[in-house]
C-alpha positions as semicolon CSV with decimal commas, in nm:
position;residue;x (nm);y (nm);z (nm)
1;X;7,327;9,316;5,635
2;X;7,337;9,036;5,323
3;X;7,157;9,229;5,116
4;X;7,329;9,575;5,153
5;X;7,670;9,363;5,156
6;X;7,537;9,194;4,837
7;X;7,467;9,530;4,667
8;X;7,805;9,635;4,756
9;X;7,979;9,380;4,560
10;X;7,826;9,515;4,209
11;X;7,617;9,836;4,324
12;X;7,607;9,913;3,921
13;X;7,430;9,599;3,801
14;X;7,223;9,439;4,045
15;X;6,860;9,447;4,187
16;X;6,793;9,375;4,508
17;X;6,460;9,413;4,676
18;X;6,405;9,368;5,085
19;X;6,104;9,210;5,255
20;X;5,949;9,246;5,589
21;X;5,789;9,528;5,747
22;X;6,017;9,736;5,732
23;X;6,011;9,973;5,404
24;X;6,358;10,130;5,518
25;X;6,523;9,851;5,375
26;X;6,356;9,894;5,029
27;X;6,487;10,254;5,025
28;X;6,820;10,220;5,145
29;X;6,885;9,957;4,912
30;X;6,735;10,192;4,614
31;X;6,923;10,475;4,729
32;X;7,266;10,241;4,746
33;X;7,189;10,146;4,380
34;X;6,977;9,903;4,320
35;X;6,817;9,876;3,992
36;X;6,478;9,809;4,149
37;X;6,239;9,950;4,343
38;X;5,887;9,824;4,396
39;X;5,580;10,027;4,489
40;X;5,207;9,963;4,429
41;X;4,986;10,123;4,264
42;X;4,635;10,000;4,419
43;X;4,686;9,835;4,729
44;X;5,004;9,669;4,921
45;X;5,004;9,283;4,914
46;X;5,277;9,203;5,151
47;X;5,358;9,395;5,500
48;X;5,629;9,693;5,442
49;X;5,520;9,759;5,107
50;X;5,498;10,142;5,029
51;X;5,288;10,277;4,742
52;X;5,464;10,376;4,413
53;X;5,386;10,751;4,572
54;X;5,547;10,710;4,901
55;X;5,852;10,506;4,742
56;X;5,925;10,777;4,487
57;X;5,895;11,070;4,750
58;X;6,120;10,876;5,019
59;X;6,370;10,810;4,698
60;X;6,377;11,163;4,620
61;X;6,432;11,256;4,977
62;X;6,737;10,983;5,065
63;X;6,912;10,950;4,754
64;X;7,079;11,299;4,561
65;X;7,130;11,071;4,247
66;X;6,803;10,975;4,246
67;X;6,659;11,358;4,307
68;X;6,865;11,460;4,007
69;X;6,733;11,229;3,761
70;X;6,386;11,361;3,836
71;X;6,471;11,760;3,740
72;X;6,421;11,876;3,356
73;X;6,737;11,967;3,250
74;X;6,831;12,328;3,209
């Protein structure tokens, strides 16, 4: 609830990452506007982590602005 709240207050300039096992933080907080998302590349080093992959596909699916940056444009 701090976090989201924090995002809330400037959702244009500011990055704020969850932790925990939960990844559904991470992407919420993305999809809200965060400037950051993390995924790994090789392996996860802390629990909840999602691969670059998996981050990007759950992105494209919960956030439209997100999904829209990732088409060519016509």
């Amino acid at each position: 609830h701090t976090l989201l709240e924090l995002l809330a207050r400037r959702p244009d300039r500011t990055c704020v990452i969850g932790m925990g096992a939960s990844a559904d933080l991470r992407i919420e907080l993305a999809a809200r506007g965060s400037l950051l998302a993390y995924g790994y590349l090789e392996r996860a080093t802390a629990p909840g982590q999602m691969s670059a992959a998996e981050t990007h596909e759950r992105l494209l699916a919960a956030s439209p602005r997100y999904a829209a940056r990732q088409r060519p444009p016509s």
